[in-house]
C-alpha positions as CSV (number, residue, x, y, z in Angstrom):
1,X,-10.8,16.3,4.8
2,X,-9.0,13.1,3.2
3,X,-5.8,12.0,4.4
4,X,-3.7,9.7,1.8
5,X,-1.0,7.6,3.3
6,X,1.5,7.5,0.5
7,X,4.2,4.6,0.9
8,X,7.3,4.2,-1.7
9,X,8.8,1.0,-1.4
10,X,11.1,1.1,-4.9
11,X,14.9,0.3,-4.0
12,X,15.5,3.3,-6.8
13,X,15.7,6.6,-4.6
14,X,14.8,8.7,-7.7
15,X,12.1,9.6,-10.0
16,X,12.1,7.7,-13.7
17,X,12.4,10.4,-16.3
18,X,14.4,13.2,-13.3
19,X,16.5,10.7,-12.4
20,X,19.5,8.3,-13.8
21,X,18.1,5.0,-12.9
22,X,14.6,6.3,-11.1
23,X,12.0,4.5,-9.8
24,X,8.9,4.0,-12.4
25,X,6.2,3.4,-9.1
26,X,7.6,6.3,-7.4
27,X,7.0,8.6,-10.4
28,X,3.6,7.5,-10.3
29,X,2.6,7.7,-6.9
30,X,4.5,11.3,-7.3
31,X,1.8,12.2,-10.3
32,X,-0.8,10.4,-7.9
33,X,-0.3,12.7,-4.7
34,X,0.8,15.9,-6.5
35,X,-2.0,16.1,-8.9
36,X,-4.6,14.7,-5.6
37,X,-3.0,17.7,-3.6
38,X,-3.4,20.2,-6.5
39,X,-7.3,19.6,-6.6
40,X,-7.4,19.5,-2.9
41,X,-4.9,21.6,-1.3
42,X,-7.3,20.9,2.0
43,X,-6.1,16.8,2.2
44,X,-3.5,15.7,4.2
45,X,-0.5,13.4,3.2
46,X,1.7,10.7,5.4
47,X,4.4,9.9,3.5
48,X,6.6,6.7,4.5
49,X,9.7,5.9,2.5
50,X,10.1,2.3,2.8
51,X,12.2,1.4,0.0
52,X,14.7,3.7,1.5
53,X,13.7,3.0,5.1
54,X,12.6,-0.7,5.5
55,X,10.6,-1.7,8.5
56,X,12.1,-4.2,10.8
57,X,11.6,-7.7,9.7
58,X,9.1,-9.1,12.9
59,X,11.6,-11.4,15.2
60,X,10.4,-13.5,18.1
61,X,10.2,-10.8,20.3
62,X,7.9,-8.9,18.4
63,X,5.3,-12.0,18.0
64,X,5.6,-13.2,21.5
65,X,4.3,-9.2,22.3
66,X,2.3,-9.2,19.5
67,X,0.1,-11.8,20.5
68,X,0.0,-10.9,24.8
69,X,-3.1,-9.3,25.5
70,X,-2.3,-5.4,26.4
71,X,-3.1,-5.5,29.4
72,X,-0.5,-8.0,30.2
73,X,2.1,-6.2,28.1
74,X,5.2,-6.0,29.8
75,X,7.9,-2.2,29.0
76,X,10.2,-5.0,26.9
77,X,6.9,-5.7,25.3
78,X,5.5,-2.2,24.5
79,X,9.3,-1.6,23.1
80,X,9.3,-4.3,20.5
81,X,5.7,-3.2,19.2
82,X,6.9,0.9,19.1
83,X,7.4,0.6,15.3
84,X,4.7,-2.0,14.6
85,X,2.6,1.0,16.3
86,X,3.1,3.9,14.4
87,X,2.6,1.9,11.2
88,X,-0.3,0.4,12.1
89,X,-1.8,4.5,13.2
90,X,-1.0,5.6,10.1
91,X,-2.9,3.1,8.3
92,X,-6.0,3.5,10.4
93,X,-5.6,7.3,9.9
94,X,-5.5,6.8,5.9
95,X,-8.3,7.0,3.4
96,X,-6.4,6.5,0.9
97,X,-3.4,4.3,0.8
98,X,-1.2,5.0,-2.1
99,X,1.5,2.1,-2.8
100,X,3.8,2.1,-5.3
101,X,6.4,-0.5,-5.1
102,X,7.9,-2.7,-7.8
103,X,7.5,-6.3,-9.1
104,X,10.4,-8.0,-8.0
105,X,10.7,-11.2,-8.9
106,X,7.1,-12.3,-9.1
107,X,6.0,-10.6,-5.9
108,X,6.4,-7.6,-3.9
109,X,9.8,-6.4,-2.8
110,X,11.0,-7.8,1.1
111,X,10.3,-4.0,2.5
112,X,6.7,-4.1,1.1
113,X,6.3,-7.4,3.1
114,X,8.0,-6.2,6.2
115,X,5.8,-3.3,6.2
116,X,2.6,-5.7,5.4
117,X,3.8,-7.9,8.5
118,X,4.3,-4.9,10.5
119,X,0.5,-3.5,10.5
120,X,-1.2,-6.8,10.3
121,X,-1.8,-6.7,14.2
122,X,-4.1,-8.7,16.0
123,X,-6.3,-6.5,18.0
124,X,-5.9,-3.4,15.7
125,X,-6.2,-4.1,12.4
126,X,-7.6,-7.6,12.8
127,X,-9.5,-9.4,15.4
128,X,-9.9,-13.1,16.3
129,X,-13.7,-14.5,16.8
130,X,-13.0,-17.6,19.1
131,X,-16.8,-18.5,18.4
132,X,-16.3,-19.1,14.7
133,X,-13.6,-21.8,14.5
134,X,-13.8,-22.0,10.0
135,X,-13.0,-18.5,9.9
136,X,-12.3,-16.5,13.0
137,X,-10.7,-13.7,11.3
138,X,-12.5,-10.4,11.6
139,X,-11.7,-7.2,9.8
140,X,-11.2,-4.3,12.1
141,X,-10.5,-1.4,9.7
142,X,-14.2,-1.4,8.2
143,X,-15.2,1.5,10.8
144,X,-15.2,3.8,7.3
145,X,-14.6,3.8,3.8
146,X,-11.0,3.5,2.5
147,X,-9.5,2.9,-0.6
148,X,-5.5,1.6,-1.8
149,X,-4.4,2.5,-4.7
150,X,-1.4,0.4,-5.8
151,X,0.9,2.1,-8.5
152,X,3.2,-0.8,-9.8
153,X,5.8,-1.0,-11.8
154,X,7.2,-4.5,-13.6
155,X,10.1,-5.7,-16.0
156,X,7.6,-8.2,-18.0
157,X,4.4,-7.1,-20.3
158,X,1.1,-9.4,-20.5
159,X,1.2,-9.6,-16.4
160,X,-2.1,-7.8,-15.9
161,X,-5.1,-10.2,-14.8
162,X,-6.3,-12.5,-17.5
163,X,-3.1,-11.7,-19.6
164,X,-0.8,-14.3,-21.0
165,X,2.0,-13.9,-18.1
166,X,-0.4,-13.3,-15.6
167,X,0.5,-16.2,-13.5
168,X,3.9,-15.0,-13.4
169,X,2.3,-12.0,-10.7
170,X,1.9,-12.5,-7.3
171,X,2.2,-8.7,-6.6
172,X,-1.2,-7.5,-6.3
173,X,-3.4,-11.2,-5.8
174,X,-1.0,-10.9,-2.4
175,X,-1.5,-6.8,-1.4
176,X,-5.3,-7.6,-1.9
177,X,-5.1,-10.6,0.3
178,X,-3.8,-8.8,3.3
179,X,-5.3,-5.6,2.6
180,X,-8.4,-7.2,2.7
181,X,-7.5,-9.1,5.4
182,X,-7.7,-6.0,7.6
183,X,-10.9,-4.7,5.6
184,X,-9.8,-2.6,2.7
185,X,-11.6,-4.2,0.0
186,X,-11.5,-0.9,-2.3
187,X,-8.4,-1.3,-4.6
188,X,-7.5,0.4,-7.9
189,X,-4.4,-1.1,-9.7
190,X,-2.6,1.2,-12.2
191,X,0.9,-0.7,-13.5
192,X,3.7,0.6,-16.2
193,X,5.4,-2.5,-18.1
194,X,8.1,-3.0,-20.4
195,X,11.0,-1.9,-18.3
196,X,13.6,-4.8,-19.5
197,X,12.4,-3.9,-22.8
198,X,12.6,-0.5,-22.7
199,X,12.1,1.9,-26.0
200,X,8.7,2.4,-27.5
201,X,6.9,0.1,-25.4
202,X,7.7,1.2,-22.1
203,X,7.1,4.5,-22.9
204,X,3.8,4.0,-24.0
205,X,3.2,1.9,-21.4
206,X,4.5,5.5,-19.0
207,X,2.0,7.7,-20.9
208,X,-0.8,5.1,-20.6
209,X,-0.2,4.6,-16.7
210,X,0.2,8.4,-16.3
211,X,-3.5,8.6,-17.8
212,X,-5.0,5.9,-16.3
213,X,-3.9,8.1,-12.3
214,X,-5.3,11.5,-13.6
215,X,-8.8,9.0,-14.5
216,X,-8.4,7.5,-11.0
217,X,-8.0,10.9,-9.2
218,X,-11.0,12.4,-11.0
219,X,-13.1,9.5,-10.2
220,X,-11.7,9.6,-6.6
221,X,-12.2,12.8,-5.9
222,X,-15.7,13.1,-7.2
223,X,-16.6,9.9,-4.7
224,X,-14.6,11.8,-1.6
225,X,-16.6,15.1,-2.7
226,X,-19.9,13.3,-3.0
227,X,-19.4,11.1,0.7
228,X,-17.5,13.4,3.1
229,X,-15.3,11.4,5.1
230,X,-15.9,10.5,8.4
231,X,-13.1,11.4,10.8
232,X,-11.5,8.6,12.8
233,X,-12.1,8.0,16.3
């Protein structure tokens, strides 16, 4: 059985083309999970709101605990990491984190990176090698086999690697850099453009998108069919 962690983190509450003024990523990620779910009723979802719902931005109490061996945690301790916590379990539960989010002004949007500094833990989803001093960084979430799949959405065409405005997109270079940080190396990037321009383009741009997920979830679930997951630990 696969479990998808699927994470919204549009400011839009709604669904572009159900709602006035809906969120483009979150009506992808809905096509992404509702059409996964459809071919596999048996798969689990997580879903986490965090466009609505922003994780705390990480404070000095929260790296001072962060960075204390457990065993020497103190309760005030254990407190501040509570939330960091239950982010960090769903993630190592996923095996498929699904991320739609926005392009907001050439990078992700502030709850995206809250959430991304809230699960990049050392000791559970990354682990220091003192022995190594060029690069003691080890990935800890390479136990298995998961993918992310992030579903974006941006105001500006040409934005997509090797594309004219390319430079102009820090979204995804960054959610690969800390994704892979922890060990997910298996990324699929699906993005709708044209939203300040609107009219024929974007929604061409939709229908392309909406395509390119049904391709993805095919491919995906023929891999997940072919290698059963293992379960986690």
């Amino acid at each position: 059985m696969t479990h998808i962690l699927h994470i919204d983190a549009s400011a839009r509450p709604g669904i572009a083309g159900t709602d006035n003024h809906g969120s483009h990523s979150r009506h992808l990620t809905y096509q992404f999970v509702s059409q996964w779910q459809s071919g596999r009723p048996q798969d689990t979802v997580t879903y986490r709101d965090i466009g609505q719902n922003p994780p705390s931005i990480i404070n000095h109490d929260w790296i001072a605990s962060a960075f204390t061996p457990e065993e020497r945690l103190e309760p005030w301790m254990k407190e501040a990491l509570a939330e960091s916590d239950q982010l960090v379990d769903e993630l190592i539960a996923a095996d498929i984190v699904v991320i739609g989010t926005p392009l907001y002004n050439f990078g992700m949007p502030a709850a995206l990176k809250a959430w991304i500094d809230q699960v990049v833990r050392a000791g559970r989803t990354v682990e220091f090698d003192d022995s190594n001093p060029i690069d003691p960084y080890v990935p800890k979430l390479i136990d298995r086999e998961r993918h992310a799949v992030v579903l974006a959405a941006r105001g500006g065409v040409n934005m997509s690697p090797g594309e004219e405005m390319a430079h102009m997109n820090h979204l995804e270079p960054h959610l690969a850099t800390a994704l892979g940080f922890m060990g997910i190396t298996r990324l699929h990037y699906i993005a709708i453009e044209g939203q300040e321009v609107g009219g024929e383009l974007l929604a061409a741009s939709v229908v392309e998108a909406v395509s390119q997920v049904k391709a993805l979830i095919d491919e995906l679930q023929v891999a997940f069919q072919e290698a059963p997951i293992s379960e986690p630990a």
